[in-house]
C-alpha positions as CSV (number, residue, x, y, z in Angstrom):
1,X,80.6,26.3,55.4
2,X,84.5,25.9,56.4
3,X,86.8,23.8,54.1
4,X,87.0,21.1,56.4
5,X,82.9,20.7,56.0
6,X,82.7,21.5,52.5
7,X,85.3,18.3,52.2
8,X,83.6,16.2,54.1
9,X,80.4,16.3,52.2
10,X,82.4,16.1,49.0
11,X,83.3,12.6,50.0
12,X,79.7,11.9,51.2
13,X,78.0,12.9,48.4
14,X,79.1,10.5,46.0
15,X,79.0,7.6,48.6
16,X,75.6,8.3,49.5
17,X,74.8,7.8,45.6
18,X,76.5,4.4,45.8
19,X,74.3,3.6,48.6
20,X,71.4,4.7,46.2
21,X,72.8,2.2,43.7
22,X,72.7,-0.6,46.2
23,X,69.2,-0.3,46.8
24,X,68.7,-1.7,42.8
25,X,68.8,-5.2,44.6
26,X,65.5,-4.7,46.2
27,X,63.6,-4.1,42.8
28,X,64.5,-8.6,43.3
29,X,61.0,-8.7,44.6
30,X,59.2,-6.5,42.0
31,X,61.3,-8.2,39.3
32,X,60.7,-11.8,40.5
33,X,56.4,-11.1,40.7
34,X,56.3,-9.6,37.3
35,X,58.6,-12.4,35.6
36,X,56.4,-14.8,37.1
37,X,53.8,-13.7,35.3
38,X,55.2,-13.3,32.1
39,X,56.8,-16.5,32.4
40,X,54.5,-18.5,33.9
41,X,56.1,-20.0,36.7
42,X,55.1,-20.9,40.3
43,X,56.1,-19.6,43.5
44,X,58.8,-22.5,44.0
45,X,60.0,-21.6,40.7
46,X,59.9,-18.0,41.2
47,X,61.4,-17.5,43.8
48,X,64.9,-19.1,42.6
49,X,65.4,-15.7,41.1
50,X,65.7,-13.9,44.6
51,X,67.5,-16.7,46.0
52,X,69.9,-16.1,42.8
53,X,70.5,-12.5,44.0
54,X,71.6,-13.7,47.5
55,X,73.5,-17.0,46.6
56,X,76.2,-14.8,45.8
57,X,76.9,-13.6,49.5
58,X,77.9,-17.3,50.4
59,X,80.7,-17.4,47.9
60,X,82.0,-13.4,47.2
61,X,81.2,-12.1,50.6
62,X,85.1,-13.2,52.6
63,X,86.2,-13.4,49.3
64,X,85.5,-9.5,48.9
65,X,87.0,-8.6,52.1
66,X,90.0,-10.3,51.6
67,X,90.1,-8.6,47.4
68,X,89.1,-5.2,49.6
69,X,92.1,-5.5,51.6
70,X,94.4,-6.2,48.8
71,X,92.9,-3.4,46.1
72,X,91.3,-1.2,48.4
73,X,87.7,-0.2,49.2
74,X,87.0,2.2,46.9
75,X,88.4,0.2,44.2
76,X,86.3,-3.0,45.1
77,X,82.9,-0.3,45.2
78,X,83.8,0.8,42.1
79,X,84.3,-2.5,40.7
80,X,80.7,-3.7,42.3
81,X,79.4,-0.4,40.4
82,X,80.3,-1.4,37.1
83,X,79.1,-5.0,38.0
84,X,75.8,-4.2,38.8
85,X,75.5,-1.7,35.5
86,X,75.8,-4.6,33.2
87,X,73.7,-6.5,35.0
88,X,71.1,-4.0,34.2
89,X,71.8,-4.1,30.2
90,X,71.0,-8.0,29.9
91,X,67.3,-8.1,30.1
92,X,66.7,-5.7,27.6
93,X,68.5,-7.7,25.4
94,X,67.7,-11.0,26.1
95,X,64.5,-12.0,28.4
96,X,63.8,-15.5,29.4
97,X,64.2,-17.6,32.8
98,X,67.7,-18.3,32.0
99,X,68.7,-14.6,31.2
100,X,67.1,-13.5,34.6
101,X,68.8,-15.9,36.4
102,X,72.0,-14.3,34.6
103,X,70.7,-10.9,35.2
104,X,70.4,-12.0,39.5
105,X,72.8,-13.4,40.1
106,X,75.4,-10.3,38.4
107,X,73.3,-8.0,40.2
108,X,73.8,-9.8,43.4
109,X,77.2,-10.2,42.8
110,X,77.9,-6.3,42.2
111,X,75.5,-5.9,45.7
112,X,78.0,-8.6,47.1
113,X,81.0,-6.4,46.2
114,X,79.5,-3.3,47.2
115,X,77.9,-4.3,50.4
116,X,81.0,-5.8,51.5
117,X,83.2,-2.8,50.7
118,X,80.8,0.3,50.6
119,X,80.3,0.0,54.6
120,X,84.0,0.2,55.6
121,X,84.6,2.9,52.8
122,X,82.2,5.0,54.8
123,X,83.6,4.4,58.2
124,X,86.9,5.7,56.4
125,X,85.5,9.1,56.7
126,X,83.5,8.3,59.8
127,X,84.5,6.7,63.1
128,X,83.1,5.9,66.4
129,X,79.1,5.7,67.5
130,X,78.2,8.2,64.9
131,X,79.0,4.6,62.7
132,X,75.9,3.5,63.1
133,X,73.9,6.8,62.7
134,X,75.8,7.0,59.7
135,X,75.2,3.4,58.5
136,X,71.5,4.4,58.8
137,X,71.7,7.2,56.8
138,X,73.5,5.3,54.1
139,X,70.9,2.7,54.3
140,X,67.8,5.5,54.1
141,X,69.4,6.6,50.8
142,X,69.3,2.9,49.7
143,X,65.6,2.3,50.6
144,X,64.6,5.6,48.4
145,X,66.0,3.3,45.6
146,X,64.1,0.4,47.2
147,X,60.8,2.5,47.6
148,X,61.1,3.6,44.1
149,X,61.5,0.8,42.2
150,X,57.8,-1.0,42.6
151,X,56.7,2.3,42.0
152,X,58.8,2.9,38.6
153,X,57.9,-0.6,37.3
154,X,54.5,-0.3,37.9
155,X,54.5,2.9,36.1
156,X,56.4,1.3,33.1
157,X,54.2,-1.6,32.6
158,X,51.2,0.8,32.5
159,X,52.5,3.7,29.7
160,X,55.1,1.0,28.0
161,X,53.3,-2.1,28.8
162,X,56.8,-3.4,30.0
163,X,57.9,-2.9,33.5
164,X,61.3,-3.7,32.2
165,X,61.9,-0.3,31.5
166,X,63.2,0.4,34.7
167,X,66.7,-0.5,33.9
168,X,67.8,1.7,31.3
169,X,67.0,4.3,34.4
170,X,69.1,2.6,36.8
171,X,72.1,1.8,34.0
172,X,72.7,5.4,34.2
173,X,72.3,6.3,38.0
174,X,75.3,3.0,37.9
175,X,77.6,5.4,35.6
176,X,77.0,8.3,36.8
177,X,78.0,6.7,40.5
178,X,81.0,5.2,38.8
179,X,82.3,8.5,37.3
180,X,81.3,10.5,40.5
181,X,83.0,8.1,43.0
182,X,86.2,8.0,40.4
183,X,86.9,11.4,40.8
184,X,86.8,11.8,44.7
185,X,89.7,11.4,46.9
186,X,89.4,9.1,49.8
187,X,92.0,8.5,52.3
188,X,91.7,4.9,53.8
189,X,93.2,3.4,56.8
190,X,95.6,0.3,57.1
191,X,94.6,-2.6,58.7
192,X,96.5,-5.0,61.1
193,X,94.8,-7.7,59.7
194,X,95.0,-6.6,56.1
195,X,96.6,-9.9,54.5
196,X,93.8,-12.4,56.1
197,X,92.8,-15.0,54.2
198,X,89.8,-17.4,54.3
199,X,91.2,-19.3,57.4
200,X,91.3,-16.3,59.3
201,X,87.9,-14.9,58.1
202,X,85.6,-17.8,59.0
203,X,87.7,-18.0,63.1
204,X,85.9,-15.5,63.7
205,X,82.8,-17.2,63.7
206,X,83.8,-18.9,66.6
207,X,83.6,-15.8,68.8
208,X,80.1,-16.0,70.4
209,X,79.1,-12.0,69.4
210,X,80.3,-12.0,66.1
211,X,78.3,-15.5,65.6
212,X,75.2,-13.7,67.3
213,X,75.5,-10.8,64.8
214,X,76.1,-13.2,61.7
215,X,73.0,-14.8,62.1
216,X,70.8,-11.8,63.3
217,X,72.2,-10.4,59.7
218,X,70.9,-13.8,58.0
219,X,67.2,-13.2,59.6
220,X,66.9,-9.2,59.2
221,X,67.6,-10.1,54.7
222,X,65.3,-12.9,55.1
223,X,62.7,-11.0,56.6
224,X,63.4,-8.3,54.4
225,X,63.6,-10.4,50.9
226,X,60.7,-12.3,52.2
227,X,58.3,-9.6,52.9
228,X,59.1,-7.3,49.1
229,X,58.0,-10.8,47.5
230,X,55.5,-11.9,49.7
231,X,53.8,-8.6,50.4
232,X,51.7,-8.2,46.7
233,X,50.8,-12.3,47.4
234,X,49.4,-11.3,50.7
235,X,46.9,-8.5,49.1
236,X,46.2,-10.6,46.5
237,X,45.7,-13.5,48.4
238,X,43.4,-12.1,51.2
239,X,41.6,-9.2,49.1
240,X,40.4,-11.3,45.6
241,X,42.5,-9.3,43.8
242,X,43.6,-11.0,40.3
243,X,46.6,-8.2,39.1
244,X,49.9,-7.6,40.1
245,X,49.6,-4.0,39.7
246,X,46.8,-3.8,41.4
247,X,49.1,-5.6,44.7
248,X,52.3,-4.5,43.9
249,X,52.2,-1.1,45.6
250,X,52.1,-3.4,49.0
251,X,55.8,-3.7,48.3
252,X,56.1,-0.1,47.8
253,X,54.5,0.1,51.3
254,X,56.9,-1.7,53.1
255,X,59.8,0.4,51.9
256,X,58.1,4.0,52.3
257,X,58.3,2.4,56.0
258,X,61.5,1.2,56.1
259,X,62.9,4.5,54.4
260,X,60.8,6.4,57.4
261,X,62.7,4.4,59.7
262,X,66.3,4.4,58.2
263,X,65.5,8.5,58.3
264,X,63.9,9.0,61.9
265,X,66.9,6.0,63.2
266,X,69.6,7.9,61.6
267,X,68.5,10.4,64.2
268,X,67.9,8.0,67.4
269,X,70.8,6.1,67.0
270,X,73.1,9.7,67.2
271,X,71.8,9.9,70.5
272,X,70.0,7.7,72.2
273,X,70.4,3.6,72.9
274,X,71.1,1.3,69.7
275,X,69.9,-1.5,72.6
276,X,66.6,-0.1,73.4
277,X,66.3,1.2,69.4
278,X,66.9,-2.3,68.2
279,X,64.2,-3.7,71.0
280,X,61.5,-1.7,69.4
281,X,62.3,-2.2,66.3
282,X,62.0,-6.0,66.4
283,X,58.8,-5.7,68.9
284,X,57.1,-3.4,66.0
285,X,58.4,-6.5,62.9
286,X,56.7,-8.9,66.0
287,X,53.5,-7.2,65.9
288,X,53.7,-6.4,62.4
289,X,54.1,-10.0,61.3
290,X,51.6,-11.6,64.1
291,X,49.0,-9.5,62.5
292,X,49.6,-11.2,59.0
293,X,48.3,-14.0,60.2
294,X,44.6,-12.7,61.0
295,X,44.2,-9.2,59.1
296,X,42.0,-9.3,56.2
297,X,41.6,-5.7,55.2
298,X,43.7,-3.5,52.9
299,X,44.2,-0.9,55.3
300,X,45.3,-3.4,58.1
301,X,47.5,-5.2,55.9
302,X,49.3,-1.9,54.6
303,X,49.8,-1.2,58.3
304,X,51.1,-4.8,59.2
305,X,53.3,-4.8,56.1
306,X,54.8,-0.8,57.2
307,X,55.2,-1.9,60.7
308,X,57.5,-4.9,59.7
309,X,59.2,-2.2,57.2
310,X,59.6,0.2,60.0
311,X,60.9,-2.0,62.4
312,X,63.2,-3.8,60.1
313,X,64.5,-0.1,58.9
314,X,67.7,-0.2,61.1
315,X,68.1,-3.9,61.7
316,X,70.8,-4.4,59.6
317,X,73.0,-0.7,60.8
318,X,72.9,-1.6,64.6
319,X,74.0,-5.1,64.1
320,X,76.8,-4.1,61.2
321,X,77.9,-1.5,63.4
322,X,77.9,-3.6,66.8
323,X,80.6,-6.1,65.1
324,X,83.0,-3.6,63.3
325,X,83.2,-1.4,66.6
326,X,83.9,-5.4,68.7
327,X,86.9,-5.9,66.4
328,X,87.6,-2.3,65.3
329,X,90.7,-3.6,63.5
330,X,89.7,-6.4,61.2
331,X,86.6,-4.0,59.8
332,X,87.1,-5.9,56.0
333,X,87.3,-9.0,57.8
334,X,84.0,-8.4,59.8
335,X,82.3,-6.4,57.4
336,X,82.8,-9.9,54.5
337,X,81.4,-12.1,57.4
338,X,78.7,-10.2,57.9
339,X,77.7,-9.2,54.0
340,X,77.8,-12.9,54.0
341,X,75.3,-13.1,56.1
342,X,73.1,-11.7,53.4
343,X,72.7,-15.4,52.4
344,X,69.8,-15.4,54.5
345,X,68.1,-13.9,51.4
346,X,68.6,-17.1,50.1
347,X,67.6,-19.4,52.6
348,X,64.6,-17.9,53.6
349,X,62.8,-17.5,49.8
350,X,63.6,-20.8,49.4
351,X,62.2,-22.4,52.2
352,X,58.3,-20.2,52.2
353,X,58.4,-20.8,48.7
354,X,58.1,-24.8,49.8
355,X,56.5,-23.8,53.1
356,X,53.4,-21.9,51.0
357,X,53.3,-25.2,48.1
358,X,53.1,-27.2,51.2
359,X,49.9,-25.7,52.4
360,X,48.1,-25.7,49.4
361,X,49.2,-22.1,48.0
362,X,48.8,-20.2,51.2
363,X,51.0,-17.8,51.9
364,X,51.1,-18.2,55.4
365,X,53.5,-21.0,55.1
366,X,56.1,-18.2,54.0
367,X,54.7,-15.9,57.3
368,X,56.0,-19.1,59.2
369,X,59.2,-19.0,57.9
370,X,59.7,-15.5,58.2
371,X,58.3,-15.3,61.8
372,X,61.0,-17.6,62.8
373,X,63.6,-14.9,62.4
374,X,61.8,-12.3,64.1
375,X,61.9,-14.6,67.2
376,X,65.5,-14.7,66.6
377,X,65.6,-11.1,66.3
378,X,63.7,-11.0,69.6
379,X,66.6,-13.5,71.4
380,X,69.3,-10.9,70.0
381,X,67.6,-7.8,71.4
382,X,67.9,-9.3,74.7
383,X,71.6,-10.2,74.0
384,X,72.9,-6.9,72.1
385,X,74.5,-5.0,74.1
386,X,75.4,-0.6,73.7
387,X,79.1,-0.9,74.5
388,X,79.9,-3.4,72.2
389,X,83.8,-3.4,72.8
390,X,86.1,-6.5,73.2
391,X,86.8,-5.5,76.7
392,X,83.1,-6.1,77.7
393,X,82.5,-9.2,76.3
C-alpha cells in the first residue's frame, strides 16, 4: 500500500466512524416503543419523541450550512459529535417524558449538525460519481449502528432489565469519534458561495430539481422513521403478540435490509445507473409496502418489512448526491437544504400517529401515510435523471 493510499484511508477511517455515530438516531424508534411502555403513553403521544428527533432539521439544517461555511466542516462534525454524546448521558440520569424529549431533540440536533456537515466533509476527499458510491458506503456504516441498536436494547432489557443501557455504549463510540476525527488532517475546499446566508439558501428551492430532490429527501426519512416505529406495531398487531421484545426484532429486520442494500449499492452505483438503481429501489419499497396491507404471517411480514429496508437502502445517497453534483459549488448550501429535508421525519410520525387513532388503533392508517411517499418516490424515479449537471437541466 503506497503513501498516497495509506493517506487516504487515514482520512476515511475516522469519517466512516462518524458515520457509525450518526446511525445512534435510528435507535428513535427502539427508544420511542420501549418509553411507551414504561411510560404509558399512546401512539399519538409516543410518537412526539421521534418527531422531536427530526424537528431539529427545520430549524439547524441552513443554519448548519451557513455555520459550516463559516467554521469549517470538520469543525461543525466535531461539534455535532460532542452534541450527540451528551445527549446520550441524560437518560441515565434523569428518565421521564420531559427528559426524553430533552434527550431527542439534542440527539437530533447533533444528527442535524452532522448530517449537514459530515456529507460535504467526505466529498472533500472524494469527488465526482464515485460521490454517490461513496455516500453509500458512509450510509452502510450508519445502518450497522441502526441494525444494532434494536438488537443491543433488546439485549439490555433482558440481562439488565433496562434497555437503557445502550447509551453508556454509544457515549463512548461518540468520544472515541471525537478524539479520532480531532487528530486527522483534512484539507477542504473553498466555496464560491461560502458567505450565503438564509436568503440565499432557501432561492434555491425555487429551482425545479433541487425542489424535486428536497422533497424526495422529506419522503425517503418518513418512510424510513415510519417503518423502525411502526414495524414491531405491525407484528404485534397482526400476530397476537402482547411484548415488545417479542416484536422488536421486526425493526432489526428492516435495517439488516437496509444495511444489505447500502453494501451491495455502494457497489452498483460505482458502476452502473443511479437512474435505473433508484427505479428498483422504490419498486421493491412499492411492493414491500403494498404487501403490509394484506400479509398476516411472520415470515411475510419480515420479508415486506426487508424489502421496504432494501429498497429504501440508497434512497437518501442517489438523491444527496444528484443535488451536490447540479450545483457543485454551493455543496454546504445544498447539502443544509437537503439535511433539512430530514423534517420529513417529523411530519410523517405525526400524521400515522393520528392516521392509526383515527382508525380505531390500526396501524394501517400509518401504512397510508407512509405509502404516500413511496408514490412520490415512484414520480421522482421517473424524473431523476444520471447526468445530473446544470447544463442538462
Amino acid at each position: 500500500m503506497n503513501n498516497k493510499t495509506s493517506g487516504f484511508y487515514a482520512k476515511m477511517l475516522p469519517l466512516m466512524l462518524a458515520f457509525f455515530c450518526m446511525g445512534f438516531v435510528d435507535m428513535v424508534g427502539t427508544a420511542t416503543n420501549y418509553a411507551q411502555k414504561d411510560l404509558g403513553l399512546d401512539d399519538a403521544t409516543a410518537n412526539i419523541f421521534p418527531s422531536m428527533v427530526f424537528f431539529w432539521f427545520l430549524i439547524f439544517s441552513v443554519p448548519t450550512g451557513i455555520l459550516m461555511s463559516r467554521i469549517g466542516r470538520k469543525k461543525t462534525v466535531l461539534l455535532s459529535l460532542v452534541v450527540t454524546a451528551v445527549s446520550m448521558i441524560i437518560p441515565l440520569l434523569w428518565y421521564d417524558k420531559t427528559s426524553m424529549i430533552i434527550t431527542f431533540s439534542l440527539l437530533g440536533i447533533g444528527n442535524t449538525l452532522m448530517q449537514v456537515s459530515l456529507n460535504p466533509l467526505l466529498s472533500s476527499i472524494v469527488s465526482g460519481e464515485r460521490l454517490a458510491s461513496s455516500l453509500t458506503f458512509g450510509q452502510f456504516v450508519k445502518a450497522i449502528a441502526s441494525f444494532s441498536a434494536p438488537l443491543i436494547a433488546t439485549r439490555a432489557a433482558l440481562m439488565f432489565d433496562d434497555w437503557r443501557m445502550i447509551y453508556p455504549l454509544f457515549l463512548v463510540i461518540s468520544v472515541i469519534s471525537v478524539v479520532w476525527l480531532g487528530m486527522t488532517h483534512i484539507s477542504e475546499q473553498k466555496e464560491n458561495g461560502k458567505n450565503a446566508g438564509f436568503t440565499e439558501c432557501f432561492k434555491l428551492l425555487g429551482n425545479g430539481v433541487i425542489l424535486l430532490c428536497f422533497l424526495g429527501i422529506m419522503c425517503h426519512v418518513g418512510i424510513d422513521v415510519g417503518t423502525n416505529v411502526t414495524a414491531p406495531r405491525i407484528l404485534m398487531e397482526r400476530l397476537g403478540l402482547t411484548e415488545l421484545n417479542d416484536a422488536n426484532y421486526a425493526t432489526s429486520v428492516y435495517f439488516a435490509f437496509r444495511t444489505i442494500g447500502c453494501f451491495v449499492g455502494a457497489f452498483i452505483l460505482a458502476k452502473f445507473s443511479a437512474k435505473k438503481f433508484f427505479a428498483l429501489s422504490v419498486v421493491c419499497m412499492a411492493l414491500g409496502m403494498g404487501g403490509l396491507y394484506f400479509m398476516q404471517g411472520e415470515i411475510i411480514l419480515c420479508v415486506c418489512i426487508g424489502l421496504i429496508g432494501f429498497g429504501n437502502s440508497n434512497v437518501f445517497s442517489v438523491i444527496l448526491s444528484r443535488a451536490m453534483l447540479y450545483m457543485p459549488d454551493k455543496k454546504n448550501e445544498i447539502s443544509g437544504l437537503m439535511i433539512m429535508g430530514l423534517f420529513g421525519g417529523t411530519i410523517f410520525p405525526f400524521l400515522m400517529g393520528y392516521a392509526t387513532k383515527a382508525l380505531d388503533n390500526s396501524q394501517t392508517g400509518a401504512l397510508i401515510v407512509m405509502s404516500l411517499g413511496v408514490v412520490y418516490l415512484l414520480f421522482l424515479a421517473m424524473k431523476i435523471k444520471d447526468n445530473m449537471s446544470p447544463v442538462n437541466k
